[in-house]
Backbone bond lengths (Angstrom), bond angles and torsions (degrees), N, CA, C in turn:
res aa  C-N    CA-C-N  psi(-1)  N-CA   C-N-CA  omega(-1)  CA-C   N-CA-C  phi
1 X - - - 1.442 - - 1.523 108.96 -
2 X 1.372 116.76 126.67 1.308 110.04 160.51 1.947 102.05 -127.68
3 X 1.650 87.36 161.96 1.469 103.19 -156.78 1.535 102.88 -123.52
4 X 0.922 117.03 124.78 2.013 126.86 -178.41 1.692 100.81 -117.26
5 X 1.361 102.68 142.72 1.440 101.00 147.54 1.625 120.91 -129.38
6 X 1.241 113.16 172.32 1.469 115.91 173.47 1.807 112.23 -118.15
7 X 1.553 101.83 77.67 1.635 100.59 174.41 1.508 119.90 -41.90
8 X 1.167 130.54 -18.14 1.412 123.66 164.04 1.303 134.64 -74.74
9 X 1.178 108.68 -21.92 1.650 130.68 149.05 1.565 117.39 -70.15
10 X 1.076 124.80 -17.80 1.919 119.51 -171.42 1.181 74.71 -79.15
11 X 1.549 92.38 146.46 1.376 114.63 153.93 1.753 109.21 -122.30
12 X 1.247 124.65 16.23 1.347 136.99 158.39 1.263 101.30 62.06
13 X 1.575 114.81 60.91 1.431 115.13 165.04 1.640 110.95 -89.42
14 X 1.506 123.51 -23.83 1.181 125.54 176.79 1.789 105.63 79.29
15 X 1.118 114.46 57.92 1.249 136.29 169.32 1.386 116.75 -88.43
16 X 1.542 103.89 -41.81 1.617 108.11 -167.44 1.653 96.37 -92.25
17 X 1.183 119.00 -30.76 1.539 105.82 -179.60 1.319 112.87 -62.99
18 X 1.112 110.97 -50.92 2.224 109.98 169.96 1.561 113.35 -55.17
19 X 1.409 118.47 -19.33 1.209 126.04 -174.61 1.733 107.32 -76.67
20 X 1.230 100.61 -61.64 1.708 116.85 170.94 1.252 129.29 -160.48
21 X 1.908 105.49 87.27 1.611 103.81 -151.11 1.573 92.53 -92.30
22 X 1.482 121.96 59.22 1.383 130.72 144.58 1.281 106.99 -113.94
23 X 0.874 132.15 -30.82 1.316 125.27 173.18 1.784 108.38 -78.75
24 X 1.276 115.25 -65.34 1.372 112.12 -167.86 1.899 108.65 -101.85
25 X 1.233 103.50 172.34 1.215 122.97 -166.47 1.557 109.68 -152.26
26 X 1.779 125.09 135.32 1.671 115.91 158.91 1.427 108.67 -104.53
27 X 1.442 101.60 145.11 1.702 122.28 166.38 1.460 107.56 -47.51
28 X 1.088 114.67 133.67 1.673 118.24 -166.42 2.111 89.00 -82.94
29 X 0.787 93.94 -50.59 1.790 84.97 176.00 1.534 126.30 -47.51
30 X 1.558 97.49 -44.28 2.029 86.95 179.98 1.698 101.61 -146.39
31 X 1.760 111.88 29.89 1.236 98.18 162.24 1.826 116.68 77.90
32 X 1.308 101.70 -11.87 1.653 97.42 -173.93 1.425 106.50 -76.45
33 X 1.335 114.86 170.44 1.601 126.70 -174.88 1.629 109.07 -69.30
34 X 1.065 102.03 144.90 1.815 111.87 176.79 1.309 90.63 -129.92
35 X 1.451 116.44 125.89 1.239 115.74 158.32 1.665 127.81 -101.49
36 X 1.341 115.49 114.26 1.457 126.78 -155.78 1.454 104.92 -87.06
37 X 1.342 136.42 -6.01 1.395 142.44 -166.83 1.395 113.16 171.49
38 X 1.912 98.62 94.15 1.622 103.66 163.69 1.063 130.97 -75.88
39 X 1.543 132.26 -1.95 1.398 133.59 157.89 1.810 110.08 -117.56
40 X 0.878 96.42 62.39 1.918 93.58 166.35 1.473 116.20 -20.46
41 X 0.889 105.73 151.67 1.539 116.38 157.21 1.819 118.29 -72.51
42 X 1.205 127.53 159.78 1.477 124.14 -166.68 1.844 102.59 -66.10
43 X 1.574 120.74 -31.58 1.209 102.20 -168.50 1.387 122.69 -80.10
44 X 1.793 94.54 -5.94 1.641 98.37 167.10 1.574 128.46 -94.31
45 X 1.271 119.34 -2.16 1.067 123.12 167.52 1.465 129.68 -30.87
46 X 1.491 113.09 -56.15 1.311 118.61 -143.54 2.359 83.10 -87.09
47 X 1.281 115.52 -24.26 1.665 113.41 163.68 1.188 112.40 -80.87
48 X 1.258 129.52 -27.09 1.849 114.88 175.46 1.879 100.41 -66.69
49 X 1.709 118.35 -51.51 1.012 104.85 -172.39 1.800 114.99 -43.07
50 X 1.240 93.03 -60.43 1.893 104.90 -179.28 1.321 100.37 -51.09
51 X 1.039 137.01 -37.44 1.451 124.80 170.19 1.661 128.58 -49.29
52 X 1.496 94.88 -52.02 1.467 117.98 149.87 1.329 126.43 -18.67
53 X 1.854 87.45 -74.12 1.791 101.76 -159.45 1.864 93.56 -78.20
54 X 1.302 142.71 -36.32 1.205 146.85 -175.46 1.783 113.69 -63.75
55 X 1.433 119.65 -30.45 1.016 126.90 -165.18 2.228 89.63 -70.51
56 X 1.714 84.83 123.74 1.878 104.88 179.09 1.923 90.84 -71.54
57 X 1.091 139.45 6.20 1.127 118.97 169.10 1.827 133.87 -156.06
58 X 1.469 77.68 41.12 1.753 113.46 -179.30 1.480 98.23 31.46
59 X 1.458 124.74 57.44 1.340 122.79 178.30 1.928 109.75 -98.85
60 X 1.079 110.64 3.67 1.588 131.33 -178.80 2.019 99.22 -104.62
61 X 1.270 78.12 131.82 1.472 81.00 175.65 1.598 93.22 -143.51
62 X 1.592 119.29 125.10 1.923 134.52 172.20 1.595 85.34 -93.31
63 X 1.177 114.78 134.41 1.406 122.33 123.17 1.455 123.61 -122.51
64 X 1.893 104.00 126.89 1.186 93.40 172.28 1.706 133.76 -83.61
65 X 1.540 102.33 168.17 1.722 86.72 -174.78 1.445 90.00 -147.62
């Protein structure tokens, strides 16, 4: 799995951090997504996806490999 985001798309609702705040992280200044790990480990997979599918502004992109 690898994991991208598009900070111009967050709108820093903090969806993906409740989703899997090992993988993601927000900028303490404006709330946008930090991504802390573009290849997770396997047991985080199945929360980066939901992070993914939950994010209000499809700024998460999984591809698997």
């Amino acid at each position: 799995m690898k994991i991208s985001v598009d900070e111009d798309k967050c709108c820093g609702a903090g969806s993906c951090v409740l989703s899997a705040p090992e993988v993601f992280d927000q900028r303490d200044d404006d709330g946008i997504v930090v991504l802390l790990d573009a290849t997770p480990p396997e047991r985080l997979h199945a929360a980066a996806r939901e992070a993914a599918s939950v994010c209000p502004t499809a700024a998460i992109m999984v591809t698997e490999e």
